[in-house]
Structure formats: structure tokens, C-alpha cells
N, CA, C, O and CB atoms as a CASP TS submission, in Angstrom:
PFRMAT TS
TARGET T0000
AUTHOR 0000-0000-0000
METHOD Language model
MODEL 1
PARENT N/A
ATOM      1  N   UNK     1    -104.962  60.993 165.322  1.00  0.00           N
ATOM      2  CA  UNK     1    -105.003  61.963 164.247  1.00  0.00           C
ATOM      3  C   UNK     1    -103.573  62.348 163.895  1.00  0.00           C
ATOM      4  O   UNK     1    -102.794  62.459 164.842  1.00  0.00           O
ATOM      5  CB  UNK     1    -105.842  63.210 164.645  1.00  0.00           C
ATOM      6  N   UNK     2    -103.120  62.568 162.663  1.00  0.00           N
ATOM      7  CA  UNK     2    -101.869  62.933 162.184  1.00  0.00           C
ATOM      8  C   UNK     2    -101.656  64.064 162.248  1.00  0.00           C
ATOM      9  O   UNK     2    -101.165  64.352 161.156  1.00  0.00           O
ATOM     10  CB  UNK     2    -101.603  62.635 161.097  1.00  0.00           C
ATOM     11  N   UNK     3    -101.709  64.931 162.849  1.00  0.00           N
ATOM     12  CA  UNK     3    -101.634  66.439 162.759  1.00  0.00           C
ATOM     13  C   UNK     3    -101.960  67.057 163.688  1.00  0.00           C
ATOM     14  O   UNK     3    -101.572  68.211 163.874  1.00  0.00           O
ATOM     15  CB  UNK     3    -102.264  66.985 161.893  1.00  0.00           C
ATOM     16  N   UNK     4    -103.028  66.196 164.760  1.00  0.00           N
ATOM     17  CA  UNK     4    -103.363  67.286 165.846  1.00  0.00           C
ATOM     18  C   UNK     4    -103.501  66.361 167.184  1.00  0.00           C
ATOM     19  O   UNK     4    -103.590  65.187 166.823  1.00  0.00           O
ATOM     20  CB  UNK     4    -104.913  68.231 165.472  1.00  0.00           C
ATOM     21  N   UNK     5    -103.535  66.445 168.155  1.00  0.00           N
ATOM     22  CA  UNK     5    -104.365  65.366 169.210  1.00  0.00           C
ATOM     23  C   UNK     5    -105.592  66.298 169.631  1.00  0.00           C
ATOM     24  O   UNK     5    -105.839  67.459 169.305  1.00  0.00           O
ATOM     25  CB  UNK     5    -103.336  64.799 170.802  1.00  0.00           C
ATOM     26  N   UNK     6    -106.352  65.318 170.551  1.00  0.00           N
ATOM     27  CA  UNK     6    -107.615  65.985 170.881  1.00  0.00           C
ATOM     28  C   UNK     6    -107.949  67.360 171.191  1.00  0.00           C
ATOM     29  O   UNK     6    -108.813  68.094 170.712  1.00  0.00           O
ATOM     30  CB  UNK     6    -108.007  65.456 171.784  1.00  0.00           C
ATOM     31  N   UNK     7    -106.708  67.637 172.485  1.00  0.00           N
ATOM     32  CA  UNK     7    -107.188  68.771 172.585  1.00  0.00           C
ATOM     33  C   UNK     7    -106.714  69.872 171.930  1.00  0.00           C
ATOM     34  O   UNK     7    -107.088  70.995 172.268  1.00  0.00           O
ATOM     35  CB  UNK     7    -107.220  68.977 173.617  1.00  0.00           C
ATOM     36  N   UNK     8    -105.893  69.690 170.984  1.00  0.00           N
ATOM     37  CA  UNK     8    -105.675  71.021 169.912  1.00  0.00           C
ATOM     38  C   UNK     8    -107.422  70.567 169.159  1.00  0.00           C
ATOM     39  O   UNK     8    -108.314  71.387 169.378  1.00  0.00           O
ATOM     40  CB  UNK     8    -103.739  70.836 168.413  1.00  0.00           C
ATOM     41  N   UNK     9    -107.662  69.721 168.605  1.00  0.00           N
ATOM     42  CA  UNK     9    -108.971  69.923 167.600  1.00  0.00           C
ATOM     43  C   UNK     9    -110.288  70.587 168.501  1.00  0.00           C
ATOM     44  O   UNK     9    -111.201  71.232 167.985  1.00  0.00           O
ATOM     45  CB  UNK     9    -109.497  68.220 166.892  1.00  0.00           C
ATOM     46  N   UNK    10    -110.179  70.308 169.805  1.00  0.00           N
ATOM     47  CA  UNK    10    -111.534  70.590 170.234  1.00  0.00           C
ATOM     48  C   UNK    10    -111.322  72.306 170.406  1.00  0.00           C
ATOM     49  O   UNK    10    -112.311  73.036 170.347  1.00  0.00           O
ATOM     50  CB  UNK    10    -112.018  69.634 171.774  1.00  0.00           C
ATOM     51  N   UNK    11    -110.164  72.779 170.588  1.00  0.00           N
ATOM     52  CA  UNK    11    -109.673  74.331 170.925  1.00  0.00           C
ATOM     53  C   UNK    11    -110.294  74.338 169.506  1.00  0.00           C
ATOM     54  O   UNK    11    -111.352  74.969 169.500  1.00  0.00           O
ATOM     55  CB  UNK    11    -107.773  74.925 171.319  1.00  0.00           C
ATOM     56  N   UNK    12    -109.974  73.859 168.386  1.00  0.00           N
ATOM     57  CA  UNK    12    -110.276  74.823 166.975  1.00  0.00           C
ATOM     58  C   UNK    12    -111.678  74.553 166.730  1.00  0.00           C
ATOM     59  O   UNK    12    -112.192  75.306 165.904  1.00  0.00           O
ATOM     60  CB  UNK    12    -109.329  74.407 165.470  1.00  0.00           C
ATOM     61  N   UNK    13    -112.609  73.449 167.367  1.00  0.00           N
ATOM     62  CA  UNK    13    -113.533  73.624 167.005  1.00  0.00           C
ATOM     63  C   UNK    13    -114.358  74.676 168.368  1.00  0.00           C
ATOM     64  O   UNK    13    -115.299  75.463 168.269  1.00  0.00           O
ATOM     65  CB  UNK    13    -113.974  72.247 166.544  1.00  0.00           C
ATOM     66  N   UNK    14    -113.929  74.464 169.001  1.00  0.00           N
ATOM     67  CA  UNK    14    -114.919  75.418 170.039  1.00  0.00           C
ATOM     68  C   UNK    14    -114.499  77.193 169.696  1.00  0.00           C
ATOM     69  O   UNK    14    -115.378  77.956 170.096  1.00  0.00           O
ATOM     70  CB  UNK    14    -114.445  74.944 172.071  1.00  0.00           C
ATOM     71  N   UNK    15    -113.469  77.779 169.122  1.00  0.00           N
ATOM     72  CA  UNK    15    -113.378  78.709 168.536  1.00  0.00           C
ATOM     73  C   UNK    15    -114.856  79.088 167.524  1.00  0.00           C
ATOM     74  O   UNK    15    -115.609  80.048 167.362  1.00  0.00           O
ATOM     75  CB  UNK    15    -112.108  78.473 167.929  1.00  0.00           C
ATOM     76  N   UNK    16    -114.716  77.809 167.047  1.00  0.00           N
ATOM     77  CA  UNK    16    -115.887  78.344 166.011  1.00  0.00           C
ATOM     78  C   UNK    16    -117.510  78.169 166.359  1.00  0.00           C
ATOM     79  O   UNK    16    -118.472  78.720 165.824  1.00  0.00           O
ATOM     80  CB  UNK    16    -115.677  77.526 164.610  1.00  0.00           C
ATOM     81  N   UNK    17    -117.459  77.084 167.581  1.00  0.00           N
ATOM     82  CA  UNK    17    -118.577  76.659 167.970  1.00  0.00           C
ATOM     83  C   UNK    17    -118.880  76.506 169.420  1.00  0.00           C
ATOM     84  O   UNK    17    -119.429  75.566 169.995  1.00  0.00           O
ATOM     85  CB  UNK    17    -118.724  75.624 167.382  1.00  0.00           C
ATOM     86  N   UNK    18    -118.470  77.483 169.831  1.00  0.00           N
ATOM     87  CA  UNK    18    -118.264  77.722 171.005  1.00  0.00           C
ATOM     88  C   UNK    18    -119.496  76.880 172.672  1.00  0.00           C
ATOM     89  O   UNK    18    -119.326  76.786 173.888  1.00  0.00           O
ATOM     90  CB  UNK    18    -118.290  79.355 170.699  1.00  0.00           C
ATOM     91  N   UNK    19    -120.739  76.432 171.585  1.00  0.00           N
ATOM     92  CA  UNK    19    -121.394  75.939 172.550  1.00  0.00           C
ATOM     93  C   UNK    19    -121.408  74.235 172.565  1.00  0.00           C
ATOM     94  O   UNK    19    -122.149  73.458 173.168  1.00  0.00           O
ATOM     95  CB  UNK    19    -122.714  76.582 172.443  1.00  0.00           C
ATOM     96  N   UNK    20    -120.127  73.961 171.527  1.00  0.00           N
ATOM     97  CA  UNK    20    -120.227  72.926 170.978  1.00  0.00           C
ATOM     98  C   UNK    20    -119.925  71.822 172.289  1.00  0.00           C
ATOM     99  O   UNK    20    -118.995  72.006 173.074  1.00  0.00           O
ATOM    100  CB  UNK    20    -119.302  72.956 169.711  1.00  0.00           C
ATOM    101  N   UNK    21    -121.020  70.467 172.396  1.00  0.00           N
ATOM    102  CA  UNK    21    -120.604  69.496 173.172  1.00  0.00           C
ATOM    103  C   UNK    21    -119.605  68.682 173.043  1.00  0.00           C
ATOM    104  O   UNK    21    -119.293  68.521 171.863  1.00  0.00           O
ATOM    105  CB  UNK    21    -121.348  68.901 173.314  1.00  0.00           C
ATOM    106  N   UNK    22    -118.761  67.904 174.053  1.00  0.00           N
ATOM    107  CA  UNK    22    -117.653  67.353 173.440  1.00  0.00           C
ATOM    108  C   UNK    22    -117.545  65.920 174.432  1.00  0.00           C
ATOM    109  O   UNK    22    -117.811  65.921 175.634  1.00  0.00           O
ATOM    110  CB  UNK    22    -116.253  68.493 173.447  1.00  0.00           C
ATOM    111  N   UNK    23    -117.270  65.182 173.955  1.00  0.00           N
ATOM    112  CA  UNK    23    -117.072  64.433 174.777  1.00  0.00           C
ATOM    113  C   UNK    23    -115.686  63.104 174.268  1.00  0.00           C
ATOM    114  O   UNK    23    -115.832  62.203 173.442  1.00  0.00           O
ATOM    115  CB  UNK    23    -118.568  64.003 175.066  1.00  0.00           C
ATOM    116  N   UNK    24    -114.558  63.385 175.006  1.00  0.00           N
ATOM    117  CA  UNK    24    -113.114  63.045 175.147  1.00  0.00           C
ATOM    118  C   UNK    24    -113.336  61.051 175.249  1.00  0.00           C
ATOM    119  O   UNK    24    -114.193  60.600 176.010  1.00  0.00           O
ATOM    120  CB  UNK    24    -112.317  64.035 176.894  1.00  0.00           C
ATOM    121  N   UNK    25    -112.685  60.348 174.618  1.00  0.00           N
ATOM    122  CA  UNK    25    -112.221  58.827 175.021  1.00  0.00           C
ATOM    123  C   UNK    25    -110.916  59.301 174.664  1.00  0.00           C
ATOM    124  O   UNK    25    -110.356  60.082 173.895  1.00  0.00           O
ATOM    125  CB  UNK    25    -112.869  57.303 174.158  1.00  0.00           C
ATOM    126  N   UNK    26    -110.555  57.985 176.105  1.00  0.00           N
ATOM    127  CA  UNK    26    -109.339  57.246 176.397  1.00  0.00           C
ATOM    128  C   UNK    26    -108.825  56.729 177.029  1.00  0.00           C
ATOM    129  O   UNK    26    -109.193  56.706 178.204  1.00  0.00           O
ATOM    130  CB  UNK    26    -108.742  57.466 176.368  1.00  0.00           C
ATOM    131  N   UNK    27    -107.813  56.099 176.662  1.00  0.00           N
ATOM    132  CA  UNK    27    -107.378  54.883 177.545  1.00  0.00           C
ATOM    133  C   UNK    27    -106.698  55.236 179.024  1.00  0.00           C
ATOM    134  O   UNK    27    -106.535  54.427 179.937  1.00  0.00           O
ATOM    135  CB  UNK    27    -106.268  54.026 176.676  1.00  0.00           C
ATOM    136  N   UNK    28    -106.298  56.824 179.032  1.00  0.00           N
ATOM    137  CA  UNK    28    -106.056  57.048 179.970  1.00  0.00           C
ATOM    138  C   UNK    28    -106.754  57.663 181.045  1.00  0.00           C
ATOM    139  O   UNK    28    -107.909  57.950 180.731  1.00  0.00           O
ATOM    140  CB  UNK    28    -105.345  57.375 179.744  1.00  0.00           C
ATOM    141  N   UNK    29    -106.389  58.007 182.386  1.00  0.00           N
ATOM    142  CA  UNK    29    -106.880  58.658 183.153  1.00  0.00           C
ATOM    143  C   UNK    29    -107.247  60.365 182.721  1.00  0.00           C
ATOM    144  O   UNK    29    -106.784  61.082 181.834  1.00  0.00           O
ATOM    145  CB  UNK    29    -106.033  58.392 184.172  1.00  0.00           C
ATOM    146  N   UNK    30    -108.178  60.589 183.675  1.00  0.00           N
ATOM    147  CA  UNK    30    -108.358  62.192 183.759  1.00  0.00           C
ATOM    148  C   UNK    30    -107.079  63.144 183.253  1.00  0.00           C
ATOM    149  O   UNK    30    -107.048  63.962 182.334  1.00  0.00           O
ATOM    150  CB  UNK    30    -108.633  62.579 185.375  1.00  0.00           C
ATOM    151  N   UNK    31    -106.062  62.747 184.166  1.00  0.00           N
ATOM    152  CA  UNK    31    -105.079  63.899 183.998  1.00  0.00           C
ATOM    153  C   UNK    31    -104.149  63.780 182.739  1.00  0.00           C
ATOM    154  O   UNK    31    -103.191  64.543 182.616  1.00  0.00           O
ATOM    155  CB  UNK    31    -104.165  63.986 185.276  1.00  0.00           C
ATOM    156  N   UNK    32    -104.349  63.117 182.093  1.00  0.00           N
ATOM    157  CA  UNK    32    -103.607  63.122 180.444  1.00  0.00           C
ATOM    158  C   UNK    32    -104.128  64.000 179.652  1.00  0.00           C
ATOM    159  O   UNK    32    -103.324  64.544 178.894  1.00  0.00           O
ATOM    160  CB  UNK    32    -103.745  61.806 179.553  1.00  0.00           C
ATOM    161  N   UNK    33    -105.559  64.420 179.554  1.00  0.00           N
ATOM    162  CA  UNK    33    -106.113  65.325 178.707  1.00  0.00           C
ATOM    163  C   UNK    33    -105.793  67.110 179.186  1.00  0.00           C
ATOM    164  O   UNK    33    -105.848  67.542 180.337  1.00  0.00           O
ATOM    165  CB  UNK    33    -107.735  64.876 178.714  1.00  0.00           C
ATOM    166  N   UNK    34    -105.568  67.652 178.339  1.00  0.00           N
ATOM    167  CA  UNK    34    -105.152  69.012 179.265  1.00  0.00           C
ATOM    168  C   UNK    34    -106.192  69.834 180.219  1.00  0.00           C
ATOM    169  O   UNK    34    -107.355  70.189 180.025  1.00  0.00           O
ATOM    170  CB  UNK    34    -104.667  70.132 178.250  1.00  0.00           C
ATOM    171  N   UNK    35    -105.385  69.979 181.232  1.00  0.00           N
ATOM    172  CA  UNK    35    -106.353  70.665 182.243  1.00  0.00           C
ATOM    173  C   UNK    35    -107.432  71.976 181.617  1.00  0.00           C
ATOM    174  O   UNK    35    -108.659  72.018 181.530  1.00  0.00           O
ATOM    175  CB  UNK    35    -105.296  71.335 183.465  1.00  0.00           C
ATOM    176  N   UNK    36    -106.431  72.912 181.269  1.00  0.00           N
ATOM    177  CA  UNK    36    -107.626  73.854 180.813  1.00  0.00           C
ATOM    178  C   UNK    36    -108.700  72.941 179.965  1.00  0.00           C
ATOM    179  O   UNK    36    -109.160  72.576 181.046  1.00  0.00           O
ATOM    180  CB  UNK    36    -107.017  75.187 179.788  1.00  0.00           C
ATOM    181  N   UNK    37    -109.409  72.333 179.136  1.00  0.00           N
ATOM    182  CA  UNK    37    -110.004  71.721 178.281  1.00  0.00           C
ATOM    183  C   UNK    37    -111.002  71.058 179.458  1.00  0.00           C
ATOM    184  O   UNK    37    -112.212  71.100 179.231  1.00  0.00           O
ATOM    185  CB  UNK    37    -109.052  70.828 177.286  1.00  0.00           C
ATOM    186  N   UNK    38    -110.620  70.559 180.480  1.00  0.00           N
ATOM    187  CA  UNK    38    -111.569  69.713 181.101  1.00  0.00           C
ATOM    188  C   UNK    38    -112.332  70.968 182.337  1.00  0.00           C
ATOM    189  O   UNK    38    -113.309  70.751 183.053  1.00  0.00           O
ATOM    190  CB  UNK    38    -110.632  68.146 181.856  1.00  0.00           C
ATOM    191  N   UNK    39    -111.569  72.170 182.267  1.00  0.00           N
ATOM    192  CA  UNK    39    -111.533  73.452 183.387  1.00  0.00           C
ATOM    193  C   UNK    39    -112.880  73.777 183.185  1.00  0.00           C
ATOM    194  O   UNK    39    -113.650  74.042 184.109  1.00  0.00           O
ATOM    195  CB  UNK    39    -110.422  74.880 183.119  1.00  0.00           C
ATOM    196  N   UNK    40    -113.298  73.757 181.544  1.00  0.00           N
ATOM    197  CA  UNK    40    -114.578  74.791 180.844  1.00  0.00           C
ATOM    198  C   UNK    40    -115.464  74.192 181.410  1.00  0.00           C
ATOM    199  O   UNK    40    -116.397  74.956 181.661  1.00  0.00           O
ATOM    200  CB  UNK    40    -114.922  74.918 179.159  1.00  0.00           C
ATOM    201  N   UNK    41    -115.672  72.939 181.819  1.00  0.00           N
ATOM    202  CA  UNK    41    -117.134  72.550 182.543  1.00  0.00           C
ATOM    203  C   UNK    41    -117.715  71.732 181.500  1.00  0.00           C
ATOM    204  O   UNK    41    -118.353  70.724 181.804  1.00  0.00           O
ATOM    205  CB  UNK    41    -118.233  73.905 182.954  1.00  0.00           C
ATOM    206  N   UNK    42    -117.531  72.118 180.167  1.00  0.00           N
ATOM    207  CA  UNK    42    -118.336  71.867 179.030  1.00  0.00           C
ATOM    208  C   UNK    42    -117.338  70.281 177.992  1.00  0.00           C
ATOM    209  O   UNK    42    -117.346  69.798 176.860  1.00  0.00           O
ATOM    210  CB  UNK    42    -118.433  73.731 178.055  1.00  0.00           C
ATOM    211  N   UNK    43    -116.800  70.108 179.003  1.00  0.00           N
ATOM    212  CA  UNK    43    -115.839  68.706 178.574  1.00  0.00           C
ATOM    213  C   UNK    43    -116.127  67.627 179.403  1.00  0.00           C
ATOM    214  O   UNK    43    -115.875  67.741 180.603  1.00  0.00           O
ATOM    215  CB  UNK    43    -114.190  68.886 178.721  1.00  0.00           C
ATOM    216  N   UNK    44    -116.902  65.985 178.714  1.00  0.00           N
ATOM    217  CA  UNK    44    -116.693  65.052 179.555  1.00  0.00           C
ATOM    218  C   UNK    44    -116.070  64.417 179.126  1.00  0.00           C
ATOM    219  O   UNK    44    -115.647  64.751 178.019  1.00  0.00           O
ATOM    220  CB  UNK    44    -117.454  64.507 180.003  1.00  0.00           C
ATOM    221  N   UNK    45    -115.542  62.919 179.786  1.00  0.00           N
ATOM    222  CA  UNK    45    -114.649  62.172 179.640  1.00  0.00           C
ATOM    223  C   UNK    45    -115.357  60.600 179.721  1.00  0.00           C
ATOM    224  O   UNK    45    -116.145  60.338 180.630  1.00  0.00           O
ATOM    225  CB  UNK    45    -113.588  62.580 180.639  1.00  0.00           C
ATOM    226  N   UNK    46    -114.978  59.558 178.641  1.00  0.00           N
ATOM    227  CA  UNK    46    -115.241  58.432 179.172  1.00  0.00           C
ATOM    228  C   UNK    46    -114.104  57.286 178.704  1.00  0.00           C
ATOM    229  O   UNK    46    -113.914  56.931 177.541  1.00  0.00           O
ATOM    230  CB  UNK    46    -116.666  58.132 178.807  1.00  0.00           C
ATOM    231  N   UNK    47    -113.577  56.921 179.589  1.00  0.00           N
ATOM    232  CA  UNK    47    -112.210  56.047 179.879  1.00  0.00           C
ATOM    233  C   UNK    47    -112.648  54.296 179.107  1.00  0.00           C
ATOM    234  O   UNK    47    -113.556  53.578 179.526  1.00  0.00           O
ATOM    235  CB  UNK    47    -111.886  55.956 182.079  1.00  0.00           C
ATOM    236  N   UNK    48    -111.740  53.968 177.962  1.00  0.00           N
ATOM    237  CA  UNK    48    -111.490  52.448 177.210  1.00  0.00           C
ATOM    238  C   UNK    48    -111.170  51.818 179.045  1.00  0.00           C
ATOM    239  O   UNK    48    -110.761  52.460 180.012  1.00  0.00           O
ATOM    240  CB  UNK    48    -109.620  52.333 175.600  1.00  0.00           C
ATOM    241  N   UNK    49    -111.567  50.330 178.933  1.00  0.00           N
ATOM    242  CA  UNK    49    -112.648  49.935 178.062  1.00  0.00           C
ATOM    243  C   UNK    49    -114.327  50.719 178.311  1.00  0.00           C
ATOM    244  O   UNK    49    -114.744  51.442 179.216  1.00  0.00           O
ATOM    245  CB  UNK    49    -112.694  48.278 178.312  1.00  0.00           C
ATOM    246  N   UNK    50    -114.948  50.211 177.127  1.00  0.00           N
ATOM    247  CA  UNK    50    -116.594  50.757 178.167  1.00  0.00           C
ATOM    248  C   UNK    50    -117.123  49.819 176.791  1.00  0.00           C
ATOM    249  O   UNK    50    -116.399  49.599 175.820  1.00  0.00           O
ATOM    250  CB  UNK    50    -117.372  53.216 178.432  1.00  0.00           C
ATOM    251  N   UNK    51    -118.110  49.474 176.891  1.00  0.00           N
ATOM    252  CA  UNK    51    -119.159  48.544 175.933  1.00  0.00           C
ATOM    253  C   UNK    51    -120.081  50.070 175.276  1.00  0.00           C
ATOM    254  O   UNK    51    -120.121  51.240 175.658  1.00  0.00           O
ATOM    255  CB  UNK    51    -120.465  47.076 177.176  1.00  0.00           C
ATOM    256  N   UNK    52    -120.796  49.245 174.020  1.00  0.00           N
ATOM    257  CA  UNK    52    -121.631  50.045 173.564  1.00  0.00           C
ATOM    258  C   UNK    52    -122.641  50.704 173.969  1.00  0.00           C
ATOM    259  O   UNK    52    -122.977  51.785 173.486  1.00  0.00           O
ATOM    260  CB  UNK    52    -121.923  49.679 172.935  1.00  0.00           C
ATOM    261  N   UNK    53    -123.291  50.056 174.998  1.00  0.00           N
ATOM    262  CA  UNK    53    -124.117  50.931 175.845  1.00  0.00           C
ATOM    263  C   UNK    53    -123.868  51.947 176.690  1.00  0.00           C
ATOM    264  O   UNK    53    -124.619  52.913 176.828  1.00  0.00           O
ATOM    265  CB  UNK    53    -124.651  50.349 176.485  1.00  0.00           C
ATOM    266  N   UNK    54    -122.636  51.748 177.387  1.00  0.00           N
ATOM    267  CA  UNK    54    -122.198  52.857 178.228  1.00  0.00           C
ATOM    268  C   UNK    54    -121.582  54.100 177.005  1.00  0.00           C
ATOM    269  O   UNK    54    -121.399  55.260 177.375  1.00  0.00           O
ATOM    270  CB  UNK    54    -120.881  52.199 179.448  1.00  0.00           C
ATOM    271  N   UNK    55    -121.365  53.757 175.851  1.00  0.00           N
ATOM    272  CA  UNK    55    -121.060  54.994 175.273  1.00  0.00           C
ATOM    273  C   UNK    55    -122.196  55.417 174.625  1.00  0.00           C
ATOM    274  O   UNK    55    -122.248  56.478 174.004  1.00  0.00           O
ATOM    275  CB  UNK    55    -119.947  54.971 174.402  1.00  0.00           C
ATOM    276  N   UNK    56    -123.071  54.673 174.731  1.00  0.00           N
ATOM    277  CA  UNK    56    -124.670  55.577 174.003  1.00  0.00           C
ATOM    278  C   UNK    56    -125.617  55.898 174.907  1.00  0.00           C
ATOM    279  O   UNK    56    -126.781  56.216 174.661  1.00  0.00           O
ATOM    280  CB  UNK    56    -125.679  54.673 172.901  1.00  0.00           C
ATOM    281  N   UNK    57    -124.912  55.775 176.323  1.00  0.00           N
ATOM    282  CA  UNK    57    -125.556  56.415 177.567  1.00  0.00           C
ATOM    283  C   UNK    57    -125.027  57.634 177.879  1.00  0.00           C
ATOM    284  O   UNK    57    -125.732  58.607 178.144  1.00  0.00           O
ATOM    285  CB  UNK    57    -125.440  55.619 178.759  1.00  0.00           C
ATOM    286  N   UNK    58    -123.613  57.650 177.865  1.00  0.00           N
ATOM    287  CA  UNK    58    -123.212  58.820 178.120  1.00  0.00           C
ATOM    288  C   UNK    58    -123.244  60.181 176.861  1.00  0.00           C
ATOM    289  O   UNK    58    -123.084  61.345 177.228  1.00  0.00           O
ATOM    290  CB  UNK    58    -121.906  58.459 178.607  1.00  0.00           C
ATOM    291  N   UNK    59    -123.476  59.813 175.344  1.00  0.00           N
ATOM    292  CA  UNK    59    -123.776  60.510 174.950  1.00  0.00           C
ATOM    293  C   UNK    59    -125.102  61.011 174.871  1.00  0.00           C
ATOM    294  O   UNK    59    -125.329  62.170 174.524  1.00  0.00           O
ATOM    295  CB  UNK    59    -123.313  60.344 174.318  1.00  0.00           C
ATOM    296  N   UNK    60    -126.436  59.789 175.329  1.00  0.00           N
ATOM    297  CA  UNK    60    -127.146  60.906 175.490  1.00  0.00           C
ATOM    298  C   UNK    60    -127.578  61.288 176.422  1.00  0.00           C
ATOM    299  O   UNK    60    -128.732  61.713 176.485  1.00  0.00           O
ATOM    300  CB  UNK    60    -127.887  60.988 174.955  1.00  0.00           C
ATOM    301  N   UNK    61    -126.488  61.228 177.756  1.00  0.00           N
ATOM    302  CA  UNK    61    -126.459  62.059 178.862  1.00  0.00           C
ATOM    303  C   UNK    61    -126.134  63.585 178.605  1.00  0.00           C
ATOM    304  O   UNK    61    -126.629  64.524 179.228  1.00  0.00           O
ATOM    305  CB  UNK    61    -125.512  61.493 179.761  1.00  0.00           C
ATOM    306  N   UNK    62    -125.314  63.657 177.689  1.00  0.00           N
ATOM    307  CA  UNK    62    -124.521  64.705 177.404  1.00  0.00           C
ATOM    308  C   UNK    62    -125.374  65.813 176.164  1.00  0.00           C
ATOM    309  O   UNK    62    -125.460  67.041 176.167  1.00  0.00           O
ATOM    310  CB  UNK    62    -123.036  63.987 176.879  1.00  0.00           C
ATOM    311  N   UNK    63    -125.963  64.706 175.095  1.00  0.00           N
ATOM    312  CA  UNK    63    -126.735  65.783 174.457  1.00  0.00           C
ATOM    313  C   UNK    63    -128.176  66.470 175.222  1.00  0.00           C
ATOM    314  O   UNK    63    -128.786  67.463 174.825  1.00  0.00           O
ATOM    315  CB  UNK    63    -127.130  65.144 173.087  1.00  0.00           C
ATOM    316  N   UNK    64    -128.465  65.715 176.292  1.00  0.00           N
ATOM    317  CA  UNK    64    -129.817  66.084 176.878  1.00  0.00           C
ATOM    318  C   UNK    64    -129.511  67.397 177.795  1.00  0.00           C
ATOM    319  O   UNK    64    -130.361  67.982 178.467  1.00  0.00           O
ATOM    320  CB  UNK    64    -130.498  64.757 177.815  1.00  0.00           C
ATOM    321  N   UNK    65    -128.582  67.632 177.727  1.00  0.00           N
ATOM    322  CA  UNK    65    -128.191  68.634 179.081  1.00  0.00           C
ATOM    323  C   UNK    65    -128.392  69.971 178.320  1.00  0.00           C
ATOM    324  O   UNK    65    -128.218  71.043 178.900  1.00  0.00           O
ATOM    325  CB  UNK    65    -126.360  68.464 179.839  1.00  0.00           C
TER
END
């Protein structure tokens, strides 16, 4: 994104949507994304590579909760 990285957008959207689900890709490990953001409980993560199924598993791991 030109203007923001992830975790500035998910801070502005959970301001407004506070119960909002989220779920983070990337190529990197855990500790690249900022700690507070992954602290809330309400942040998962799924690490490149992963195939199409593992990302339409984990999202609807994530919306079922």
C-alpha cells in the first residue's frame, strides 16, 4: 500500500470497527508485524507461501469463531 502498511490500516480500521476480524499475510515471520497488533488476541497470521486452500481454511477458521 502507498501510504500505509498493515498495521497502521488495521489500527484505523479497528477504531471504527472494533470487532472487526483480521487476518495479516506475509512473507515474513511473526515478529515483523507489530507486537501490540498481534497482543489483541483478535489478529491472525498466515505466512507466503500457502496454496489456495490453506488460505480458504484459515479464513473460515477465523470467520467461524
Amino acid at each position: 500500500m502507498p501510504r500505509m502498511n498493515g498495521t497502521e490500516l488495521h489500527d484505523r480500521l479497528r477504531e471504527e470497527m472494533p470487532h472487526l476480524k483480521v487476518l495479516f499475510m506475509s512473507g515474513h515471520q511473526r515478529d515483523v508485524i507489530s507486537s501490540h497488533v498481534m497482543q489483541d488476541g483478535k489478529v491472525d497470521l498466515i505466512t507466503k507461501p500457502f496454496t489456495g486452500q490453506a488460505l480458504a481454511s484459515r479464513v473460515r477458521e477465523i470467520l467461524d469463531r
